[in-house]
N, CA, C and O atoms as a Tripos MOL2 file, in Angstrom:
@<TRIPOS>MOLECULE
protein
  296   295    74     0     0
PROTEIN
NO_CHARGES

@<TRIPOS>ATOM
      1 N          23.5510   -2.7970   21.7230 N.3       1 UNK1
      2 CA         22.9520   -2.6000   23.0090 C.3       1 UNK1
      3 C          22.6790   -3.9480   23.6520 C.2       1 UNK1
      4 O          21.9470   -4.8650   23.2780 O.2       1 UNK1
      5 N          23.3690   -3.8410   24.5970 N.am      2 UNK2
      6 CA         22.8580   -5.2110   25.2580 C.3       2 UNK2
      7 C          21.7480   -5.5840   25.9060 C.2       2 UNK2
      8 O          21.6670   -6.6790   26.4620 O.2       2 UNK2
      9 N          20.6170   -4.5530   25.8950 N.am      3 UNK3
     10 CA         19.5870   -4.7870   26.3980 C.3       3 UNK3
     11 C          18.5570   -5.6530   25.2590 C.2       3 UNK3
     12 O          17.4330   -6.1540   25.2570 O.2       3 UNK3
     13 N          19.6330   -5.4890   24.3820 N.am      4 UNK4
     14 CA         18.2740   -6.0570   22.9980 C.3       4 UNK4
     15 C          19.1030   -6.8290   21.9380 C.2       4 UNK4
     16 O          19.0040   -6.7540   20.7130 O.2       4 UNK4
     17 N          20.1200   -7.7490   22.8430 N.am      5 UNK5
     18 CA         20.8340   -8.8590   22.4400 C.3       5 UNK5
     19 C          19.9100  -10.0360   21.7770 C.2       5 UNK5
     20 O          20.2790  -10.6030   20.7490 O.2       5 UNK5
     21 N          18.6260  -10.3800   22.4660 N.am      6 UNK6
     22 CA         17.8740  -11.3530   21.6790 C.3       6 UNK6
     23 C          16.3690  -10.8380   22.2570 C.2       6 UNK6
     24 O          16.1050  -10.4510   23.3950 O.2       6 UNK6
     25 N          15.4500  -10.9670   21.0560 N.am      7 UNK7
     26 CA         14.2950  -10.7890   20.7850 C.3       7 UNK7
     27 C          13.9370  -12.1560   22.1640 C.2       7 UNK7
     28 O          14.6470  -13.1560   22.2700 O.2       7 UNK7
     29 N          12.6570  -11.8560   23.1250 N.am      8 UNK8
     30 CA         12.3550  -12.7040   23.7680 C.3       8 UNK8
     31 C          10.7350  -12.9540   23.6650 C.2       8 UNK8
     32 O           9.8750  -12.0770   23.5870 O.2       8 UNK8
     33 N          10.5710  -14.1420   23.6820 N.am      9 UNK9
     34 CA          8.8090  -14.1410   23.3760 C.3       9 UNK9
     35 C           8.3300  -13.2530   24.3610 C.2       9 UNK9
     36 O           8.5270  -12.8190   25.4960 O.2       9 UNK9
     37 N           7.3180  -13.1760   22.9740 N.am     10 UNK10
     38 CA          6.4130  -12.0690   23.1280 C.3      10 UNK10
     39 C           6.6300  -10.3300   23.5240 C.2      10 UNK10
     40 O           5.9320   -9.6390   24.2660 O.2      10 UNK10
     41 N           7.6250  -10.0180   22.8830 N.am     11 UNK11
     42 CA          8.4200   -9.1540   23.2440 C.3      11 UNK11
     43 C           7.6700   -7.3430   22.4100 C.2      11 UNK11
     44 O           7.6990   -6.9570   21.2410 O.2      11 UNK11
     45 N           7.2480   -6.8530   23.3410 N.am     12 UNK12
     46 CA          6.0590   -5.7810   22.7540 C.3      12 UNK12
     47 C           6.7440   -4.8800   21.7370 C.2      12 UNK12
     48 O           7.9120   -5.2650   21.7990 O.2      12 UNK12
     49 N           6.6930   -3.9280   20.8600 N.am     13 UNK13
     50 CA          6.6850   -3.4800   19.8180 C.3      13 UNK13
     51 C           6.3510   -2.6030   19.4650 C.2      13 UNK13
     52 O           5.5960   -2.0490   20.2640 O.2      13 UNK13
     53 N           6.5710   -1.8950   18.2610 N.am     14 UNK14
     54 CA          5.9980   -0.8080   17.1020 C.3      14 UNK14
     55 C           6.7880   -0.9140   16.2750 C.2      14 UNK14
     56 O           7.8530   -0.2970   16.2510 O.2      14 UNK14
     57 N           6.3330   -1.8630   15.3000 N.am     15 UNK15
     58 CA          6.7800   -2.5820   13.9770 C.3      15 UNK15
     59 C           6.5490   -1.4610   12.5050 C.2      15 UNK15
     60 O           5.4490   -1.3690   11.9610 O.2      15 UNK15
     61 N           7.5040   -0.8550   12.1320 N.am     16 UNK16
     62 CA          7.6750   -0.3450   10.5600 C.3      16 UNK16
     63 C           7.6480   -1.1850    9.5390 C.2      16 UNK16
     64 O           8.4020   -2.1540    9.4550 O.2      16 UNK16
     65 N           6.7070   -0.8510    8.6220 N.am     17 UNK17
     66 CA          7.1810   -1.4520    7.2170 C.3      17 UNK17
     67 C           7.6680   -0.8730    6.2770 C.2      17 UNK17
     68 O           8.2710   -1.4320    5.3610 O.2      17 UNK17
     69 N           7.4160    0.6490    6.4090 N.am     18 UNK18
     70 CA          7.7300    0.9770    5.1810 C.3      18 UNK18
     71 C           8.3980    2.3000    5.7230 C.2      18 UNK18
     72 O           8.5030    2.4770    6.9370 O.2      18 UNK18
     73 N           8.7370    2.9970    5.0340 N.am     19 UNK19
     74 CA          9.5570    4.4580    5.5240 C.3      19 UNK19
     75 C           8.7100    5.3030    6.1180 C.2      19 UNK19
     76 O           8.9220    5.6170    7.2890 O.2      19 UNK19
     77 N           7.7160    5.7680    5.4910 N.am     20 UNK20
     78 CA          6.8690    6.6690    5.6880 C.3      20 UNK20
     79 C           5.5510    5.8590    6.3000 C.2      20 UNK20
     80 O           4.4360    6.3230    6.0590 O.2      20 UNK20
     81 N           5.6860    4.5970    7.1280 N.am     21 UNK21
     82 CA          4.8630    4.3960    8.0280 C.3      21 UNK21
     83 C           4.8970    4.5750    9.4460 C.2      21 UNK21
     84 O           5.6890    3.9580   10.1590 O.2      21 UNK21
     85 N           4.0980    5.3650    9.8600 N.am     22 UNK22
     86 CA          3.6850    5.6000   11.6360 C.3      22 UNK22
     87 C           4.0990    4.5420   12.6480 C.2      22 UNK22
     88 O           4.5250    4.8040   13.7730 O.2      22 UNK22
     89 N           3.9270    3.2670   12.1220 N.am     23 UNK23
     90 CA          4.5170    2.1450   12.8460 C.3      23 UNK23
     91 C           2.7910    1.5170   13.8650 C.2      23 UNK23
     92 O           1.7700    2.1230   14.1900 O.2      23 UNK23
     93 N           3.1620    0.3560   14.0150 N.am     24 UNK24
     94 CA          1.8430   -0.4000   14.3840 C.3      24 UNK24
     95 C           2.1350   -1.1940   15.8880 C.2      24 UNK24
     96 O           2.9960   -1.9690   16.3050 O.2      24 UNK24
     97 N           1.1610   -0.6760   16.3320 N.am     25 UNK25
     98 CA          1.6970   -1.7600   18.1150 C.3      25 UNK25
     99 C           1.6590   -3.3660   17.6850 C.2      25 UNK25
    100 O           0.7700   -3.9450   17.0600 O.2      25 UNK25
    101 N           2.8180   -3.8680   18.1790 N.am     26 UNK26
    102 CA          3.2330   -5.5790   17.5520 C.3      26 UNK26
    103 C           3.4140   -6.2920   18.9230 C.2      26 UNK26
    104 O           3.2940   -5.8430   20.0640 O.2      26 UNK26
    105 N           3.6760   -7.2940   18.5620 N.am     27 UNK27
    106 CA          4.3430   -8.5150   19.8890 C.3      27 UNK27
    107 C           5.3070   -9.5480   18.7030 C.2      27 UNK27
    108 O           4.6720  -10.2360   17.9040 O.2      27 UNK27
    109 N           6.6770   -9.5700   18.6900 N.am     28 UNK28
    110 CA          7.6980  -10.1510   18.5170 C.3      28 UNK28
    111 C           7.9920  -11.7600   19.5400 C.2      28 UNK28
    112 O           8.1720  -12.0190   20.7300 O.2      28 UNK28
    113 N           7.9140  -12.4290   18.4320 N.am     29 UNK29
    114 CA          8.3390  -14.0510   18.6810 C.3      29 UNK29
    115 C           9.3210  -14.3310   18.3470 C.2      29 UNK29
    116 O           9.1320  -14.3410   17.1310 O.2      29 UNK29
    117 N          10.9230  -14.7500   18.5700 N.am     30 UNK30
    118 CA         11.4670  -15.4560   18.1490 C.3      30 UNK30
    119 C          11.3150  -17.0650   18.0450 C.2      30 UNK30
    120 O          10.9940  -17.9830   18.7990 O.2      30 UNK30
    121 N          11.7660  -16.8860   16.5440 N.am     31 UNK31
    122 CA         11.7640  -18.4020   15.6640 C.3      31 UNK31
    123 C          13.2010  -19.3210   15.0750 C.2      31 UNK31
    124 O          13.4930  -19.2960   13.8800 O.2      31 UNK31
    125 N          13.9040  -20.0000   15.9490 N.am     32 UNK32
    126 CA         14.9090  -19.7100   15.3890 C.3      32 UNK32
    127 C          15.7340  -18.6170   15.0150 C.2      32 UNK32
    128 O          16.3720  -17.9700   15.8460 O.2      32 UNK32
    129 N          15.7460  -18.3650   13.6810 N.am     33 UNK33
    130 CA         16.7090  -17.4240   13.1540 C.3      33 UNK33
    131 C          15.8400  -16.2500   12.5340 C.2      33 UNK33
    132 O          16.3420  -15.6380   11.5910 O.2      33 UNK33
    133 N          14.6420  -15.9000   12.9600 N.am     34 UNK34
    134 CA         13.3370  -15.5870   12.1510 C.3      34 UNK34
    135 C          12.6640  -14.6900   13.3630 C.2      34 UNK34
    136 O          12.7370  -14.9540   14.5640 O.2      34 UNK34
    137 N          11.9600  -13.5140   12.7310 N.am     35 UNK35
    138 CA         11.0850  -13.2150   14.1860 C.3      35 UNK35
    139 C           9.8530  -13.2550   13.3960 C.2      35 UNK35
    140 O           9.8320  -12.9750   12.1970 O.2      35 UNK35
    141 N           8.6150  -13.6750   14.2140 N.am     36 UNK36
    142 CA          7.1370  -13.7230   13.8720 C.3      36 UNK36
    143 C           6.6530  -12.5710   14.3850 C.2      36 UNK36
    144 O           6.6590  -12.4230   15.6070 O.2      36 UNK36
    145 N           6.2100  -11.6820   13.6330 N.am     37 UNK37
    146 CA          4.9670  -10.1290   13.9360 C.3      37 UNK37
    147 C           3.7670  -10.5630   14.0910 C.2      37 UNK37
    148 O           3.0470  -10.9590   13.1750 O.2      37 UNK37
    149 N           3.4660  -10.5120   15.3110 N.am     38 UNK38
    150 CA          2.0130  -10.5580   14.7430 C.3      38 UNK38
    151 C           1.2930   -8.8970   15.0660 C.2      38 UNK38
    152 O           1.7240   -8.3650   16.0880 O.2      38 UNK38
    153 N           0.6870   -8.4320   14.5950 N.am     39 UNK39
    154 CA          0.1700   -6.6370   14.6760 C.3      39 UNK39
    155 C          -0.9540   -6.6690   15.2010 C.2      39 UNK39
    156 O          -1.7000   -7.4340   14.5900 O.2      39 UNK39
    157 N          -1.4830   -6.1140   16.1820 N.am     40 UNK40
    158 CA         -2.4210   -5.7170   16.7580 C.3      40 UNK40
    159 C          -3.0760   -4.9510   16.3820 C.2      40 UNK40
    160 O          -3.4680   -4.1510   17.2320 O.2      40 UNK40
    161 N          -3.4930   -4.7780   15.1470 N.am     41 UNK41
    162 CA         -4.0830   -4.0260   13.8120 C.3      41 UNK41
    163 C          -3.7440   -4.3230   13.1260 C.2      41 UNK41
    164 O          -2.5710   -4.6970   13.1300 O.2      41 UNK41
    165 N          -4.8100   -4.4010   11.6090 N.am     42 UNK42
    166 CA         -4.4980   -4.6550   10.7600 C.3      42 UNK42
    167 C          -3.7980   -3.6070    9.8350 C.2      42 UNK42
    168 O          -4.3590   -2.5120    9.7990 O.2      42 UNK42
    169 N          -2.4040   -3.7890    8.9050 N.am     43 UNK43
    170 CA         -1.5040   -3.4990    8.6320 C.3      43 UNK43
    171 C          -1.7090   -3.6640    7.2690 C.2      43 UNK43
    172 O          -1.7820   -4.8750    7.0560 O.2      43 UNK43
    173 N          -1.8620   -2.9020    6.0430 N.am     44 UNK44
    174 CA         -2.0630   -3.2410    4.3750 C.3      44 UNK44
    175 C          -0.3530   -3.0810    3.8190 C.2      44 UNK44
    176 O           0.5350   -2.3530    4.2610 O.2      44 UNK44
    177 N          -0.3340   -3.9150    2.8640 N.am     45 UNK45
    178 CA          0.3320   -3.6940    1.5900 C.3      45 UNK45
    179 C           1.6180   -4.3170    2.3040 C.2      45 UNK45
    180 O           2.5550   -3.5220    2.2450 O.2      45 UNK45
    181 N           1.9400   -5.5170    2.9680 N.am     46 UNK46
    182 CA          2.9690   -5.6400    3.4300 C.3      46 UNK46
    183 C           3.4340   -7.0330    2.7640 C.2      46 UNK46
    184 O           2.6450   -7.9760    2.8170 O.2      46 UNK46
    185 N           4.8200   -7.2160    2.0730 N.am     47 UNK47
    186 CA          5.1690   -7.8220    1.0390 C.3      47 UNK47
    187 C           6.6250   -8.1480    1.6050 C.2      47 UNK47
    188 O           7.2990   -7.5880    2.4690 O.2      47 UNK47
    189 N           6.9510   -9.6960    0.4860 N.am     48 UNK48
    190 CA          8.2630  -10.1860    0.7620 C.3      48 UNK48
    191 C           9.4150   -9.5440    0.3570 C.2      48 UNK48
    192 O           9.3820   -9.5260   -0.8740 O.2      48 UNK48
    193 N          10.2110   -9.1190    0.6780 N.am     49 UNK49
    194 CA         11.6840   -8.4000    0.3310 C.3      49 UNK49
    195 C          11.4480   -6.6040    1.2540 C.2      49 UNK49
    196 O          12.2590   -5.6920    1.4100 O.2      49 UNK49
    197 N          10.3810   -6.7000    1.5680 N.am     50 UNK50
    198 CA         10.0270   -5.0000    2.0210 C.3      50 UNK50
    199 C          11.0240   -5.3970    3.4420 C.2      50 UNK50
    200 O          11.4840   -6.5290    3.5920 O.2      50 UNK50
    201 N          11.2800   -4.1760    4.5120 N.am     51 UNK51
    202 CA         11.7950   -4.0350    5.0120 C.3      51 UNK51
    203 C          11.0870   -3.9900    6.6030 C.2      51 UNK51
    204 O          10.0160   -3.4500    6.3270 O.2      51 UNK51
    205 N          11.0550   -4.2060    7.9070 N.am     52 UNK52
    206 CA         10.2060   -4.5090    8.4630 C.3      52 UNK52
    207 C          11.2170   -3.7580    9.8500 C.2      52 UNK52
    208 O          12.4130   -3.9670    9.6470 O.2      52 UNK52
    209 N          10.9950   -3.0970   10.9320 N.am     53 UNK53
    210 CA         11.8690   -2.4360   12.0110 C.3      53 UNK53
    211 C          10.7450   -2.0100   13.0980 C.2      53 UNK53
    212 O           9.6040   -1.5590   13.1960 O.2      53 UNK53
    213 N          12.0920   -2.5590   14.0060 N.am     54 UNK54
    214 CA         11.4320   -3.1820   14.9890 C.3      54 UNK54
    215 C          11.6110   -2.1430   16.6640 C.2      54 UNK54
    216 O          12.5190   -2.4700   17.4280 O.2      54 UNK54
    217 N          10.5920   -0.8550   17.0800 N.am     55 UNK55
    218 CA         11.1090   -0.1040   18.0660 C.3      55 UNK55
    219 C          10.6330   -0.2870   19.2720 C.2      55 UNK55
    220 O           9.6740   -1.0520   19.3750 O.2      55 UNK55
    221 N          11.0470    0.2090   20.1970 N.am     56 UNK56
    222 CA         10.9620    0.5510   21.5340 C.3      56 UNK56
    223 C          11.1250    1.8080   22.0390 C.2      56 UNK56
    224 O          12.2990    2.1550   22.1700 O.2      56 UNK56
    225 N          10.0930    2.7640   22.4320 N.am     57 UNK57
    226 CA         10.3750    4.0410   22.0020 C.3      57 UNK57
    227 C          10.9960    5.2250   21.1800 C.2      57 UNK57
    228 O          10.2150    6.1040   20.8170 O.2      57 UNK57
    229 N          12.0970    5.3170   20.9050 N.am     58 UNK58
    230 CA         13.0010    5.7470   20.4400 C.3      58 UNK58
    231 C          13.9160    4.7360   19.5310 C.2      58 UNK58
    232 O          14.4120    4.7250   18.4040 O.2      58 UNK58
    233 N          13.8530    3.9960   20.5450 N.am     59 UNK59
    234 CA         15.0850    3.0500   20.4350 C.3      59 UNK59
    235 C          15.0510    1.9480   19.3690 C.2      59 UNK59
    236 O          13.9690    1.3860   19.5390 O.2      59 UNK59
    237 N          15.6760    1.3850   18.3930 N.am     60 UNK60
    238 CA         15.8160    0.5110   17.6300 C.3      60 UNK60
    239 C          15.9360   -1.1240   18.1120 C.2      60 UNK60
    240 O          17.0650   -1.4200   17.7210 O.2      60 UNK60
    241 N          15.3650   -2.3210   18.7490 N.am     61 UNK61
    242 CA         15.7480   -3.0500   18.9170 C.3      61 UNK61
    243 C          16.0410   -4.0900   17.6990 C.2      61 UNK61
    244 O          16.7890   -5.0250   17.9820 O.2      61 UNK61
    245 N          15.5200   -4.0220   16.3530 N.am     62 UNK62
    246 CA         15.6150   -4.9570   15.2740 C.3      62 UNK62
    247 C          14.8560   -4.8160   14.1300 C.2      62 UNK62
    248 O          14.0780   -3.9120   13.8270 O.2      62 UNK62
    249 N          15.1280   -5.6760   13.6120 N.am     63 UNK63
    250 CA         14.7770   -5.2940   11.8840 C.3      63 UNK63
    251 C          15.3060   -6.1980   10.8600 C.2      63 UNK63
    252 O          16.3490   -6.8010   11.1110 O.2      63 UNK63
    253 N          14.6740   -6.3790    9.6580 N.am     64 UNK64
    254 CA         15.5880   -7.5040    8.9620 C.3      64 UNK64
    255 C          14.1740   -7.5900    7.7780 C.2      64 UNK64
    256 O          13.0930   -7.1500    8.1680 O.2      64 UNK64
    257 N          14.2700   -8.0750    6.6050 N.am     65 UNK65
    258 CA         13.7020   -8.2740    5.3760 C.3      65 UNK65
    259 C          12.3360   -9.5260    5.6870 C.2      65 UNK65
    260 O          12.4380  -10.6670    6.1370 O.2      65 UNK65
    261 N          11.1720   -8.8010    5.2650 N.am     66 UNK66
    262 CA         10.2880   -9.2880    5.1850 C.3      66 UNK66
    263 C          10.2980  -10.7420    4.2820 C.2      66 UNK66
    264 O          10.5390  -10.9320    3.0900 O.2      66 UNK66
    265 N           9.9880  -11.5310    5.2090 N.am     67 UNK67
    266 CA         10.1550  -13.4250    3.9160 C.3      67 UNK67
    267 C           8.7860  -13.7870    3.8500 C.2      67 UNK67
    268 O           8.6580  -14.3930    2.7860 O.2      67 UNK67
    269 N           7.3830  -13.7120    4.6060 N.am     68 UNK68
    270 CA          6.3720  -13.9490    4.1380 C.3      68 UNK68
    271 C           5.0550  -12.8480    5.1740 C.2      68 UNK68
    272 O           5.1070  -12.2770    6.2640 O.2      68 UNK68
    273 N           3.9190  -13.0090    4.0200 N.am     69 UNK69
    274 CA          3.1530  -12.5680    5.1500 C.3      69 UNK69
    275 C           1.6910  -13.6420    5.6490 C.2      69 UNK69
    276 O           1.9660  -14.8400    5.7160 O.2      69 UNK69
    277 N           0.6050  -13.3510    5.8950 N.am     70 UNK70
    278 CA         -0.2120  -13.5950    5.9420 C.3      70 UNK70
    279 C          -1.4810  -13.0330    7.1310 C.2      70 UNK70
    280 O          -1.1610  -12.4590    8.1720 O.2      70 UNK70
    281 N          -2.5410  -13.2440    6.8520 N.am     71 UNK71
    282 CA         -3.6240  -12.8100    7.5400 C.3      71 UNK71
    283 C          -4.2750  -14.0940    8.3580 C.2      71 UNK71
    284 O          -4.4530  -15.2050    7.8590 O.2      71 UNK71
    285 N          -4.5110  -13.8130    9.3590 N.am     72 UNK72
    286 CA         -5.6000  -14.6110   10.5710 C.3      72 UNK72
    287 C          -6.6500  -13.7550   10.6710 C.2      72 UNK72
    288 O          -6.8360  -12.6020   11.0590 O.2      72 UNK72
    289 N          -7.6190  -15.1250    9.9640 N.am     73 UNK73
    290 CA         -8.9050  -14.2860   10.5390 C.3      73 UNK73
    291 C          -9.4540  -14.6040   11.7000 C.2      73 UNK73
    292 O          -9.2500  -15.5390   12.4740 O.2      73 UNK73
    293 N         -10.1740  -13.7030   11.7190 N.am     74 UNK74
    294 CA        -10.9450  -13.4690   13.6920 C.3      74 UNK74
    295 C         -12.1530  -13.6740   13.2530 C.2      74 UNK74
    296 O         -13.1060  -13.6530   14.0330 O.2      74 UNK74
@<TRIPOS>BOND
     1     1     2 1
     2     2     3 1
     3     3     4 2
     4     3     5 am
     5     5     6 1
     6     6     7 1
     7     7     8 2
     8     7     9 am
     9     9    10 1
    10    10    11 1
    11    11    12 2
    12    11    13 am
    13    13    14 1
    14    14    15 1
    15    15    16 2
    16    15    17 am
    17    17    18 1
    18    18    19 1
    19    19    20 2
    20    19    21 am
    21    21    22 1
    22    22    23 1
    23    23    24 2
    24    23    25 am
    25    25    26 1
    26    26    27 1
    27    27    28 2
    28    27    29 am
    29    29    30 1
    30    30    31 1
    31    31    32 2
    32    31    33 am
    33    33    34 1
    34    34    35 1
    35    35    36 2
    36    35    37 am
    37    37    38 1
    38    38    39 1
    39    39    40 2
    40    39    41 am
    41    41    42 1
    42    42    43 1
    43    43    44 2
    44    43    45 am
    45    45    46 1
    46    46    47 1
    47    47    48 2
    48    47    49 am
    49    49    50 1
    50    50    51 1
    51    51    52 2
    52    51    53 am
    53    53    54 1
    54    54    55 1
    55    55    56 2
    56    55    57 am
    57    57    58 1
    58    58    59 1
    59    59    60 2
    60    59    61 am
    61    61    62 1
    62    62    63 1
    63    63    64 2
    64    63    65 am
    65    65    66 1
    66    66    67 1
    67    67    68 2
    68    67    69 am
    69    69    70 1
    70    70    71 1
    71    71    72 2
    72    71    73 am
    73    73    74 1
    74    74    75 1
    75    75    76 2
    76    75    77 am
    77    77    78 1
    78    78    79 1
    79    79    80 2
    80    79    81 am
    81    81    82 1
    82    82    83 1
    83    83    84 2
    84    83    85 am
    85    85    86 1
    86    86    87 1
    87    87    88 2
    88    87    89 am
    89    89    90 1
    90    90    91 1
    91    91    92 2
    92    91    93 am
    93    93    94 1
    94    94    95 1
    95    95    96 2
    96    95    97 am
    97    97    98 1
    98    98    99 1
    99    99   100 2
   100    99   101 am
   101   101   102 1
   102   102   103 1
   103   103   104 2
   104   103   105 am
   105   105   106 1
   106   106   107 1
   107   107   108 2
   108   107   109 am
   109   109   110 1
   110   110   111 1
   111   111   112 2
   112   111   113 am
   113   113   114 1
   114   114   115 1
   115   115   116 2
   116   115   117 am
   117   117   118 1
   118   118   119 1
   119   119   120 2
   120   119   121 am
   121   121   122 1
   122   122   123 1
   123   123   124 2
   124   123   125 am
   125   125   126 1
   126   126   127 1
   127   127   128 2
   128   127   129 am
   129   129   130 1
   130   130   131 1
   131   131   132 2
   132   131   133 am
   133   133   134 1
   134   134   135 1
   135   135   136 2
   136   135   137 am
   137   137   138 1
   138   138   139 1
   139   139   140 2
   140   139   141 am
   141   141   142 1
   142   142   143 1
   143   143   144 2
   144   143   145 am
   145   145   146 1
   146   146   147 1
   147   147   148 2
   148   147   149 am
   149   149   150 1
   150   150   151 1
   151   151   152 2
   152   151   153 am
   153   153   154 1
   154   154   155 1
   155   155   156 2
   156   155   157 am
   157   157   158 1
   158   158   159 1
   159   159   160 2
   160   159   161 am
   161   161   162 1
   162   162   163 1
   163   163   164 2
   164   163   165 am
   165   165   166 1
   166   166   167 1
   167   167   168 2
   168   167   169 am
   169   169   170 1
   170   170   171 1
   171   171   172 2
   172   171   173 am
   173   173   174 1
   174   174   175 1
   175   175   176 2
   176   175   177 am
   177   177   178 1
   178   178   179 1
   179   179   180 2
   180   179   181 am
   181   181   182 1
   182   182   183 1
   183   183   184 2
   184   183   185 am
   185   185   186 1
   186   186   187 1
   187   187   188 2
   188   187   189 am
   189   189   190 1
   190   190   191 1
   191   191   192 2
   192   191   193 am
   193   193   194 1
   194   194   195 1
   195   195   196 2
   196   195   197 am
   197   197   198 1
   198   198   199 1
   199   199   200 2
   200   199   201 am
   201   201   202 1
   202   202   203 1
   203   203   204 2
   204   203   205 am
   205   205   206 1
   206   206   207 1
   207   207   208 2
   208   207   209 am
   209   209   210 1
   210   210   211 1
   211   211   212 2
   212   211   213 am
   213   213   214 1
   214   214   215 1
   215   215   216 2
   216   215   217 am
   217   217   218 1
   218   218   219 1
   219   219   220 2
   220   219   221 am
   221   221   222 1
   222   222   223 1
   223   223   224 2
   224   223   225 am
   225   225   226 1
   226   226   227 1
   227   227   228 2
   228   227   229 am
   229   229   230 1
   230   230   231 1
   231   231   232 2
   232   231   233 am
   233   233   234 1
   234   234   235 1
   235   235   236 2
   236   235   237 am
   237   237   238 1
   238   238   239 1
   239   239   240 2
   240   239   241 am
   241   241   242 1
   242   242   243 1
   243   243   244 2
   244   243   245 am
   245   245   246 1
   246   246   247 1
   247   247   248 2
   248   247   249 am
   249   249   250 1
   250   250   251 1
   251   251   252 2
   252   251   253 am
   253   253   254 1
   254   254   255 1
   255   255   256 2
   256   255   257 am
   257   257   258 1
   258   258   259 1
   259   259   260 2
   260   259   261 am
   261   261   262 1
   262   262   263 1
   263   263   264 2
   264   263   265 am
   265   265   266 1
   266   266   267 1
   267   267   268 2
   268   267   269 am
   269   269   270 1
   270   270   271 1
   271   271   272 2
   272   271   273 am
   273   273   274 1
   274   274   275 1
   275   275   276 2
   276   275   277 am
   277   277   278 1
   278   278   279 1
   279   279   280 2
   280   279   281 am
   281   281   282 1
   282   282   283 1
   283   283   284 2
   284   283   285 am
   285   285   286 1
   286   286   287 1
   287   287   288 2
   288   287   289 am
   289   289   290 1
   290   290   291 1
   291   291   292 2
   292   291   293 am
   293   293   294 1
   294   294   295 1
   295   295   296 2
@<TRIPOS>SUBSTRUCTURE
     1 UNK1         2 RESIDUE 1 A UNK
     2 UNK2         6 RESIDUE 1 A UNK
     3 UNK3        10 RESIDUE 1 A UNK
     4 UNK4        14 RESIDUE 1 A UNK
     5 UNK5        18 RESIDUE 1 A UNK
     6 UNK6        22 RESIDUE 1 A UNK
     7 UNK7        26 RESIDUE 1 A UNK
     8 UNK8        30 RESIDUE 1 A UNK
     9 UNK9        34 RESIDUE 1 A UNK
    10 UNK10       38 RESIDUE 1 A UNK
    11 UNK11       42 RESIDUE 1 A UNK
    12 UNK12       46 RESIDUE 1 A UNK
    13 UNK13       50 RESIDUE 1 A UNK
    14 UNK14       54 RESIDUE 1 A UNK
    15 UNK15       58 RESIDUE 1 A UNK
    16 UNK16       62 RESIDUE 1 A UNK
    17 UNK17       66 RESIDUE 1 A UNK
    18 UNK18       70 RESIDUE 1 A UNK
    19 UNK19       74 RESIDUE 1 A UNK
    20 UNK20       78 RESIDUE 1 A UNK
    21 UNK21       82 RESIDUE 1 A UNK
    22 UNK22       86 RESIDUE 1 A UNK
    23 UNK23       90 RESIDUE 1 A UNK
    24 UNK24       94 RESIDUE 1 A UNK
    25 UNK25       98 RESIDUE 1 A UNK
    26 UNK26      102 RESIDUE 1 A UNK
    27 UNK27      106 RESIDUE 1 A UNK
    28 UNK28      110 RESIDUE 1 A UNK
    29 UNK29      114 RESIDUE 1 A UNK
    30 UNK30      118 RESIDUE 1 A UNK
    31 UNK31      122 RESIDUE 1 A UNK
    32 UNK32      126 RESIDUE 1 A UNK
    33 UNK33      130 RESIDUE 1 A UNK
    34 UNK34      134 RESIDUE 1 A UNK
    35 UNK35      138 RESIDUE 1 A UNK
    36 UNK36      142 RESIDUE 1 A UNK
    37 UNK37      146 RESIDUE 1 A UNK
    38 UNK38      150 RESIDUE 1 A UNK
    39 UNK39      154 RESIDUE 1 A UNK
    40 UNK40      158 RESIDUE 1 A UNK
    41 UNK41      162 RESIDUE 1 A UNK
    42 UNK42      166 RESIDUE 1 A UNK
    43 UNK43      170 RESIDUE 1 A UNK
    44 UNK44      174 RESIDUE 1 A UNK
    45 UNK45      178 RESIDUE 1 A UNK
    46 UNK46      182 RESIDUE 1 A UNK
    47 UNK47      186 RESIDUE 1 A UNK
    48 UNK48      190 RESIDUE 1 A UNK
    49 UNK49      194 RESIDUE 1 A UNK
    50 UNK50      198 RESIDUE 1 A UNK
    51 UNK51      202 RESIDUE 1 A UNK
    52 UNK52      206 RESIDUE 1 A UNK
    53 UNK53      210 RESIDUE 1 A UNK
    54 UNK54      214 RESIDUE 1 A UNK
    55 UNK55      218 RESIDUE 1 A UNK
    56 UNK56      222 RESIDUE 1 A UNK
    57 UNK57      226 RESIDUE 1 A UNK
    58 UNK58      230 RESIDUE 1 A UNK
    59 UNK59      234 RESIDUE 1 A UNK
    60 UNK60      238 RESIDUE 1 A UNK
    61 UNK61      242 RESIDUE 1 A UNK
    62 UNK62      246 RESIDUE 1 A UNK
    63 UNK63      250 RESIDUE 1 A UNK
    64 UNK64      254 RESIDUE 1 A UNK
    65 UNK65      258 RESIDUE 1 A UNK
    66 UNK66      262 RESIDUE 1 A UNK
    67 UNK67      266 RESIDUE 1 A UNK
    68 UNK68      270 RESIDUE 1 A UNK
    69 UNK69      274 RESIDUE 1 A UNK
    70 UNK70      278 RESIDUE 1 A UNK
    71 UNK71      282 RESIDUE 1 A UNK
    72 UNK72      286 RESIDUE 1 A UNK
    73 UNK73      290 RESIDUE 1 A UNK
    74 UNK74      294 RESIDUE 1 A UNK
């Protein structure tokens, strides 16, 4: 789809981690070759090699293997 040729900062979201997750409202950064999640809720049990997908209503714009995580505290 060419509407979702490249991830653009700050690019809004509902980020999957796992199969049987509901999905979490996100904002997508591209990094290079890398996209940065950050979740607008906090999100448990999310680990390196897990699988991470990336929607827009319906629609699939991206996705690709979890390489690190971490928490910011507020």
């Amino acid at each position: 789809m060419q509407k979702y040729a490249t991830i653009t900062d700050r690019t809004p979201a509902i980020t999957k981690v796992r199969y049987k997750h509901d999905g979490e409202s996100s904002i997508l950064y591209q990094k290079d070759d890398r996209i940065k999640v950050e979740f607008m809720h906090e999100v448990s049990a999310i680990a390196p090699g897990q699988s991470a997908v990336f929607y827009e209503g319906n629609d699939v714009i991206g996705g690709g293997n979890i390489f690190s995580n971490f928490m910011i505290e507020k």
